[in-house]
Each structure stands twice: as C-alpha cells, then as structure tokens.
N, C-alpha and C positions, 0 to 999 in steps of 0.2 A: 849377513843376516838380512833375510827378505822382511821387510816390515809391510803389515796389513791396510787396510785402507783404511782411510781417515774418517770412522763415522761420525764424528761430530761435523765433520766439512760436508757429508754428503745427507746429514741432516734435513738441511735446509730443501736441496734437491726431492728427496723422500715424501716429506710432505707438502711439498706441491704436486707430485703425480698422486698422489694419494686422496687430494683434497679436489685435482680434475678428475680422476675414477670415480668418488665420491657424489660427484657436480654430477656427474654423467649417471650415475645408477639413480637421483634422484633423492640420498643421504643428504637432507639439507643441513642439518644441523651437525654430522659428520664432515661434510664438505666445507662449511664457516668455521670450526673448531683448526680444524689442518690449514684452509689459504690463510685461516689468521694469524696460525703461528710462524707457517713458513713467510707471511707480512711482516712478521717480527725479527727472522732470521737475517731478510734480503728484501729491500722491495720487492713487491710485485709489480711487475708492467702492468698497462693499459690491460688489455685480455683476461685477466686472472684477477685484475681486481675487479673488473665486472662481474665476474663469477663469486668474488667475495658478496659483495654487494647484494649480488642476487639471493644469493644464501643466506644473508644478513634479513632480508623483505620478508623471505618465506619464511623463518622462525621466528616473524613479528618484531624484526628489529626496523625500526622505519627510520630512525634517528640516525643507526648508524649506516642503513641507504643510503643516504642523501650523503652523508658524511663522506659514505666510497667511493660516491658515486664523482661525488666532487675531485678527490685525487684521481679518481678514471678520466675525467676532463680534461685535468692536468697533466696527464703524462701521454693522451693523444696528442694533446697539445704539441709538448714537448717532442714528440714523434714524426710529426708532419702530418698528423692523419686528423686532417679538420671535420671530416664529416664523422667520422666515431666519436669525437671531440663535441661534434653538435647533438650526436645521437644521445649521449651523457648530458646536455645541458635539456633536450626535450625530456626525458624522464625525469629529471631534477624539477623541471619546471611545471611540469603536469599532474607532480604529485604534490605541489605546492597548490595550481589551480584546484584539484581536488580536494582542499582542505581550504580554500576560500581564500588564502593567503596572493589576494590578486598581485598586490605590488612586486616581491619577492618571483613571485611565477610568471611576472612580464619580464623580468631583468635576463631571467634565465633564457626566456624565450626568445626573447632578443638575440641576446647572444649565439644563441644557436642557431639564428639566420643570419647575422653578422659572417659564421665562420666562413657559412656557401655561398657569401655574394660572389666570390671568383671562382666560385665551380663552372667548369664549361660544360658538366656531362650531369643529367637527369641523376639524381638521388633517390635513396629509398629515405633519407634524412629529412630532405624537405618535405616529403609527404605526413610524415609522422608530423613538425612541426605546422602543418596545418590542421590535423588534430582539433588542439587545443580551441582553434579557431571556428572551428565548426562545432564544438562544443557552445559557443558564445550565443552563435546565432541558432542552436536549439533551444539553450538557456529565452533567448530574447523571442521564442515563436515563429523564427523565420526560417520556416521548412523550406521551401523552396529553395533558399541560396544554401541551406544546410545541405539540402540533397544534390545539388547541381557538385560543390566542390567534392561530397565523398565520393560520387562514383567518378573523378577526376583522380583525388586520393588511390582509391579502387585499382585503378587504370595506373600506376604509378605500382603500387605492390604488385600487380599483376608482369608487369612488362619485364622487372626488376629482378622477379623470383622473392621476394619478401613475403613470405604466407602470415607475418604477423600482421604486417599495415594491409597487405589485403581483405584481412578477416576484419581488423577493425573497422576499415573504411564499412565497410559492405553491412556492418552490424550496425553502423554511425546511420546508411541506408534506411534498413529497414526501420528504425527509432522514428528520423525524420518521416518516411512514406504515415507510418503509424499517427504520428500528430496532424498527418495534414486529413486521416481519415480513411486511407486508403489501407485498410488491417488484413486482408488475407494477404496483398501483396508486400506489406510491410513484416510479417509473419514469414514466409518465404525466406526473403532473405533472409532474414535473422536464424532462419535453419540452416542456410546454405552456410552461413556463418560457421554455425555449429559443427558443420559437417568438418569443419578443418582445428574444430578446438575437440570433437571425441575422438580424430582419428590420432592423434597428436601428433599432428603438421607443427601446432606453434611455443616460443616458447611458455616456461612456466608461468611467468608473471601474465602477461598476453591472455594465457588459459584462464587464468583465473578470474581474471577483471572481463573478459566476455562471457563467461557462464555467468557471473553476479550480473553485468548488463541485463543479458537475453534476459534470463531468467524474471529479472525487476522490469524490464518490459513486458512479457507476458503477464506477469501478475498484474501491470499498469491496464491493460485493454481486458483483463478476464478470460487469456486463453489458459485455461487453469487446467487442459490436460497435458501442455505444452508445458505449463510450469511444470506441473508435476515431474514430468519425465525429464525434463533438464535437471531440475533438483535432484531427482535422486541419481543421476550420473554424475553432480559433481559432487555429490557424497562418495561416490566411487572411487570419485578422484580422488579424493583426500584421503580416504581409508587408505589407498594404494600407496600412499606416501607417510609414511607412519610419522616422520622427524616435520610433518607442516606442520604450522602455525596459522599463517595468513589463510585468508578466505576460508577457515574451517568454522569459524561464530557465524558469516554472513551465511553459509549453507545451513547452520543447525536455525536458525530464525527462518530462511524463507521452508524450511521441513515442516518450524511450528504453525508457519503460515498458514499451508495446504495442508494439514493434518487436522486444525482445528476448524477450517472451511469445509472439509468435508465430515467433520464430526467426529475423531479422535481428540477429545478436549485435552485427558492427560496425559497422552502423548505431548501433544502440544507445549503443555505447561512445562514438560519435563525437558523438551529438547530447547524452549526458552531459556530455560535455570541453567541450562549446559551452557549456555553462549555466555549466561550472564557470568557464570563459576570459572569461566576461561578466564573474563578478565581479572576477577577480583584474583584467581592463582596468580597472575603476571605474564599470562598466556598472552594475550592481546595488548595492542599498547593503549586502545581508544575502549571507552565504554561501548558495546553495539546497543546504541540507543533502542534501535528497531527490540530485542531482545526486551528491552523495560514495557517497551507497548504490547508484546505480544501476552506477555505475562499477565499483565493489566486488564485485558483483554477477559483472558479465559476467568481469571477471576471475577471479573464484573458478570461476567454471564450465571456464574456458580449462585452468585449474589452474594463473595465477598467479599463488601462494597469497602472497607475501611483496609483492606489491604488493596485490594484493585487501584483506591485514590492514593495512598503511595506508589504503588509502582508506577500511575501517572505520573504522579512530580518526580520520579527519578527518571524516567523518560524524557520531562522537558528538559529537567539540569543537563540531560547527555543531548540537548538538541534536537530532538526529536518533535513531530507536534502531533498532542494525543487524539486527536478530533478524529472523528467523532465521536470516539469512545466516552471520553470525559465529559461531553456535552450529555450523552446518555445515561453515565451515572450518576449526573446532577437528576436527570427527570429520575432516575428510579427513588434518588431521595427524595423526590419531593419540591423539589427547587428548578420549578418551572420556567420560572422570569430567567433564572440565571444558564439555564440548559439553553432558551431561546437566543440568549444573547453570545451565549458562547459558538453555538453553532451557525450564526449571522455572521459575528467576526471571522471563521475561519472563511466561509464564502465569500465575503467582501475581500479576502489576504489572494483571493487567487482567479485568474480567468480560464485555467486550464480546464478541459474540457472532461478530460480523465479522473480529476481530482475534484471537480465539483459532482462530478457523476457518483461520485466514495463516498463526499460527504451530502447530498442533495437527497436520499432517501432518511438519512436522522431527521435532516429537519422538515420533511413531511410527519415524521409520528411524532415530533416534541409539538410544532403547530398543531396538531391537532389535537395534541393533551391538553395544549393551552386554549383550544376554541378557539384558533384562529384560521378559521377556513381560507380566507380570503388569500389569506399567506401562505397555506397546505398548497390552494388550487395554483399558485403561483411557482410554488417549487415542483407542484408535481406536474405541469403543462411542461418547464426546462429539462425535468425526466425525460419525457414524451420528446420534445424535440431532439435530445440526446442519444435518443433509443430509436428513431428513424435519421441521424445520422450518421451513428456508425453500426453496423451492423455486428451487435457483440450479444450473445445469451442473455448474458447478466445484465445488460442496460435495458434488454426487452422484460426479463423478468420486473428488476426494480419499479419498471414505470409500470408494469403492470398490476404489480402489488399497490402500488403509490394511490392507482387510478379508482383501485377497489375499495381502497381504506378509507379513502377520502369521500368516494359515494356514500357508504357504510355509515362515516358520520353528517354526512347531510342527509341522511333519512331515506336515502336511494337501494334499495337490499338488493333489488331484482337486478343492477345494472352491477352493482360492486360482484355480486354473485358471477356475471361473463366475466369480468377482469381478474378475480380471485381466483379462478379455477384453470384459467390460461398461465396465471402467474405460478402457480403450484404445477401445472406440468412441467414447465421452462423447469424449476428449483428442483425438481423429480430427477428430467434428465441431468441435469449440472451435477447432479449425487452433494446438493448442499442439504443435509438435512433440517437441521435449525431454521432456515429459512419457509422452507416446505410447512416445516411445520407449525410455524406463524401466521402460514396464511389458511391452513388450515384451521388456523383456530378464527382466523375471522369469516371463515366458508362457515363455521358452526352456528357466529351469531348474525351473518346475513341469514341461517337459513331459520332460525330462532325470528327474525325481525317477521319472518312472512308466513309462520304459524308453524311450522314445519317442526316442533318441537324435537322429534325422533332424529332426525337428520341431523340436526344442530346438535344434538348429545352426543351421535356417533361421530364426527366430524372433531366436538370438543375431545372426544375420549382419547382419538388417533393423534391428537397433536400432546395431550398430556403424556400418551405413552412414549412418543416420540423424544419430550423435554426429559423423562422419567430417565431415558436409555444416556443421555446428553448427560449429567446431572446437570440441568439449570432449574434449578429449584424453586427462582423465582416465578419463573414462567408456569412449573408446577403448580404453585399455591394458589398464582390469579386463575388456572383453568381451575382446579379443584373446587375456588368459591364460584366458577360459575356453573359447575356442576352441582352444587346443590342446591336440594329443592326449591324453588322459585317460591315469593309469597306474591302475586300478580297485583299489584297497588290498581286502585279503582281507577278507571281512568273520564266518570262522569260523561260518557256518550262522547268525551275529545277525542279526536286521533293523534298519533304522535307528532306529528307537526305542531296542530292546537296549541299539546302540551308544553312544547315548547315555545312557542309564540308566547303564551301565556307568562309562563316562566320570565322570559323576559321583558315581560309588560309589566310585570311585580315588581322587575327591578329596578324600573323606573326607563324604560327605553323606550325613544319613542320610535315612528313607525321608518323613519327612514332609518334612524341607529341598528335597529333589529333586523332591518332589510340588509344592510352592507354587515353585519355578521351572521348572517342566514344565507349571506350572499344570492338575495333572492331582488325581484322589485317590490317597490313602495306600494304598488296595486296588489301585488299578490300578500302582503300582509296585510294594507287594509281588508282584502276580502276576510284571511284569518281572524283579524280584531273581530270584525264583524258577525262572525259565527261565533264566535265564542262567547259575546254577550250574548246570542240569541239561544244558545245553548243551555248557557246557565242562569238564563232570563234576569239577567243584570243590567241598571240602564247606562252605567260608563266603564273606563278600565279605573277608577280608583275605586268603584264596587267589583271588578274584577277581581282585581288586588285583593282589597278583604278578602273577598270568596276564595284566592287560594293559598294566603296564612290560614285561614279558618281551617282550612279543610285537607291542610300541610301539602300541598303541592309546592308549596315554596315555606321553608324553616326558617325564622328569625335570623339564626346564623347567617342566611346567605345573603 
C-alpha cells in the first residue's frame, strides 16, 4: 500500500511559501498571519523573520518589530552573517531614537558598529548606522556636518546598489540644504528622493518613513504644492495595499493639513477624526497627536471654542504642542495677558527659523489686541528678516500682512494699504483662502480709515462672503458688526491721533509713557498735548481729562 504524504509534516513548509508569496504581493497582514504560524511550526531563520517583522511594523505591530527584530539579530548572529546582524541592531536602534528612548537606542547602536569593526570591505550596514548620527547633528542645527556626512552616506548606497540608504541619505541632504536656507536646492533633492520611493525602488518600511519625511519637510518651508502632490501619492500608496496599517493616520493628518490650508474645513475635520478613530479601533499603536491638533484647529476657526480647547489638551497629553492655535483661542475668549504669555513661551521654547516663522505671525495679532506695538513692530521686523532670508511664498505673504496690520494700528492706513494688498496677491496665488480673506478685511478698514467708505464695504463684503463659504463664523459676526451702519462719534476738530493721545493722557500717562506705547518720540507727543489743549482751549492736561470724561471720549470704566 502506497501511503500519501504527510500533510501535517509539509504543514509547516506550506505556510512559509505562502506567507513569502504573501511578503511579496504586499498581503501584510496575510503575510504576519502564515510566517507566524509557520514561526510556530519551525523556526524561522534570519530572512523570514525579517519579513515577519516587517509585516508585524505594517499592521501597526511596533512591539512585536522590535521583538522580531531582536531574534533576526540573533540568528544572523548565530549564522555568521554580522553585517545583517548589524543591519537588525540599526532598525532596532533607530526606532528607539525615534521615540526619544536615547539610552536603549545607543546600546543597540553600538552594537551594531561593534559587529563591523572587522569588516574589511565597505558596507551598506555602516552607512545606515550613521543615519542615526546625522539625525543628531540636524537635531543640534548643525547643517553643515549634517550635510557633508549624508552625501558620504549617499555615496555608500550609491556604490553598493542599496536604493534604500541611498534615498535616505539624499532625503537626510535635501532636510539639511533646507535648514541652512538654501530651499529650491534643498527641495530638489528631496524630489530626487521621491523619485526612487513612487517608482518603488525601495523597500516598504523605507517608503513610508521618506514620504512622511518629504512630505513634513515641505510642509516645514511652505512648499504646499509639493506637499500636496506627495500627500496625495502616499494616499495612493496605502489605498494600494489594503492589509496597511502603519503610515496610513500620518497620511490622513498631513490630507487634513492641505485641505484645511487651502479651505476644505470639513474635509479636514473629517480626515482628522479618521486618524483619530484608527487609534481609538486599535488600528495604531500611538495616539497621532498631529490628528488632536488638526481637529482643534478647524474647530477653533468654526468658533467652537469649548470643544476646540479640549481637543487642545488631548493634543498635549499625545505630545504634541498646540501653539499657536491655543494662544489664539485664548485671545478669541478674551484672555489677552494669558494668549500673550502663551505665545512668548512657545518663541522663547525654540531658535528654529521655520518654527518661529509658524508661530511669529499669532503673536503679531495677539500684540496688537493687547496694544503693544512696541512688541507687534518687534515680531513683525523678525517676519521681515525671515521673509528676506529664505525665499518662501508664505513667509513673504505673512510679513507682508504683519507689516500692514501693524501700520493699520499705528494710525498709518495709506502705507498698511501697499503691504495689505501685496500680501492678499501672495495668499491669492498660494489658493490659501482664509488667509486672503483676512487681509482683505483689513484692506476694508484701511480704506474706511481714509474716507473711502464705498471701498471699505466692498472690501469688508468680499471677505464676509469669503468667511460665509469657510464657515468661520466668527470672523462672520465681527465683519457683519462692522458692516453695519456706523454712528460717526464727534471727534471736536481732533484728528485720530489727537484722539488718541488724548485718550491716554486721561489715563494718567505721561508724555514719555505715551511716546514708547505710540512708539513714537517724546517731541512729537509734546507737540500733540500741545494742540489738543489749544484745541479745546483748556489750560493743562488735568482740564484735559475733565474735558474727555465730560464729553465720554474716555468712560469711567476705563
């Protein structure tokens, strides 16, 4: 009698071809199901547990990466094969750097230079192991040494045939060129990058953590049609692979990003709530903090302010820092001191040039809510020097809005007027609508400040209608009240300056205090005092005073 084969024995076989067919068509969560079971049958060698591993990462298992990754170490080990041994201890070690876990991420890293001190031949091992290194010294601002070792990295994937360390190295490039200033050239590369992560040169993990870089670089300088179009190719990506997990939160956040930048709010909020709904299913293993911001975000804009400040604090709890947003919806309540103070501490937390540039436009409009000129003309001059050294849309727009608003409230209409109107093309072309239409609302009341009533209402109308299509509601209600009919308060032969001077002459200020918040000199207020008694043929400023309780230019209250 012929007896048949032994399926329970060729079990184990079965489903390791089955789970590398799987590896290979891109089945992540098909491909971990079968090397894990045939992991259970027989070990797996070194090879096949890296592909467990890998298929572990992509359906969000990160614990039990590390976990595989570690018996992948150990049985190169055990192989003779040191440099795939090291290659295992740099992923080990970089996804610890990656989560801040410096001690743990040096051991590992270590290690995995220990294994190739007696290597006699160029590795693709040790390139990657300087990675992490050149991570440090972008961390630390030091572009130059940053850039000098990636294009040596570069040169090392390049020689070797490694299209993964060479896209990295080359993407690590263009990051560094971008900090030191140099952004079309630093943009370049990080295309050329791209070029070997859509044609898919590299592998999956690789792929995915360079599209999140690029992409979080572009969005870092404001190449926002670059984000755009990266973004929505790595949504392609991941559609295309039905069983991912990983990198599919960080794509639906930078979606809500450039959706709600260029004026899709509930889109926005909706592909937020996606990212956030992955975790809370057990889809993700980490909060996507970014996710809690974005949401916060579109909300505070809508004006609603009491769920927008929780989604702030679930933003910081996942790590995240909500600035400027939160500084913002401190001023919409009302809580001016504490908006000021908030958006001071996030500037003083940082030197980067990119991240002060994000947050240095809030704190021109919170100073200036608060009357502090002094402090507006000082963030908005670090705009201006920002916005003539790197050559980026959005940092020409911002200082150019900055520069306008700030005229605006120093009583300057005609000048804020050339800056507003420059800054509203830039926001035109950028297709940011919200922004355009902010400064169109303040194009309405410089052109209100110099008689131009008609101008000023069409101006106000275009930017209400603009808010209208947005829903930001609140921006609605404040144009709405300044569209209705004006009652033109006497102004007794003053001019608006005067009236101001005046103003704070009541409040007990004297001529130099008034001078450094008018930001003007101590001569050119005397001269004001001086007219304005002559004006209202009064013989000092404590009959001043009277005269404007009397006459309610100045209310008890204030």
């Amino acid at each position: 009698m012929i007896e048949g084969p032994d399926l329970t024995a060729m079990q184990p076989q079965g489903n390791l071809e089955r789970g590398r067919r799987a590896y290979a068509l891109g089945a992540w969560g098909d491909a971990h199901a079968l090397l894990a079971a045939a992991d259970r049958e027989a070990t797996l060698r070194g090879e096949d547990l890296d592909r467990l591993a890998t298929s572990a990462f992509l359906i969000g298992r990160e614990e039990e990466f590390e976990r595989t990754l570690e018996r992948a170490h150990r049985a190169y080990q055990d192989a003779g094969d040191r440099p795939r041994a090291a290659r295992c201890a740099f992923w080990i070690g970089f996804g610890l750097f990656l989560r801040g876990e410096t001690g743990p991420a040096s051991g590992w890293l270590a290690r995995g230079r220990r294994l190739l001190e007696d290597e006699e031949r160029e590795t693709v091992e040790a390139g990657y192991l300087l990675l992490p290194v050149i991570e440090g010294h972008m961390g630390a601002g030091d572009w130059e040494q940053a850039l000098e070792m990636a294009r040596d990295v570069a040169g090392i994937g390049t020689r070797l045939g490694d299209p993964d360390l060479a896209a990295a190295a080359r993407h690590v490039e263009g990051r560094a060129l971008l900090g030191m200033g140099a952004v079309e050239e630093g943009l370049a590369l990080l295309d050329e990058a791209m070029v070997a992560v859509t044609s898919g040169e590299l592998s999956p993990i690789m792929t995915g953590l360079v599209y999140c870089s690029v992409i979080g670089s572009c969005q870092r300088v404001h190449a926002l049609g670059r984000a755009r179009e990266w973004t929505a190719a790595l949504r392609r990506w991941c559609e295309d692979q039905r069983q991912l997990v990983a990198f599919t939160s960080t794509c639906l956040v930078h979606r809500a990003e450039i959706l709600q930048l260029h004026g899709s709010w509930a889109e926005a909020l909706a592909e937020a709530r996606r990212a956030r709904a992955r975790h809370a299913d057990g889809l993700d293993a980490r909060p996507p903090a970014a996710a809690f911001t974005q949401e916060a975000e579109v909300l505070r804009l809508w004006g609603e302010l009491d769920a927008a400040e929780e989604a702030y604090g679930d933003a910081i709890r996942a790590g995240a820092e909500p600035q400027p947003g939160l500084a913002l919806l401190w001023l919409a309540r009302g809580r001016v001191d504490a908006s000021a103070a908030a958006i001071g501490r996030a500037l003083d937390a940082t030197n980067d040039p990119f991240e002060r540039a994000r947050l240095l436009p809030a704190q021109v409009e919170i100073l200036l809510a608060a009357r502090d000129l002094r402090g507006a003309r000082r963030a908005c001059e670090e705009l201006e020097s920002l916005a003539a050294r790197f050559d980026i849309g959005v940092f020409q727009a911002t200082a150019a809005q900055a520069r306008g608003a700030l005229a605006q409230a120093e009583g300057r209409p005609r000048d804020a007027l050339v800056d507003l109107h420059l800054a509203w093309r830039q926001w035109q072309a950028l297709e940011v609508p919200y922004e355009a239409a902010r400064v169109r609302e303040l194009i309405g009341l410089a052109c209100r400040a110099l008689g131009d009533d008609d101008g000023g209402r069409l101006e106000l109308e275009a930017a209400r209608a603009t808010y209208a299509d947005l829903g930001a509601a609140p921006d609605c209600a404040r144009v709405e009240a300044l569209l209705r009919p004006r009652i033109v308060a006497p102004t007794y032969g003053l001019t608006r300056r005067e009236l101001e001077v005046l103003r704070l002459v009541a409040a007990g200020g004297s001529n130099k205090g008034i001078a450094d918040e008018l930001s003007l000199s101590v001569k050119t207020i005397e001269r004001h005092v001086s007219n304005i008694l002559a004006k209202l043929d009064v013989p000092s400023r404590a009959a001043a005073t009277a005269w404007a309780y009397e006459h309610e230019i100045v209310h008890p209250s204030e």
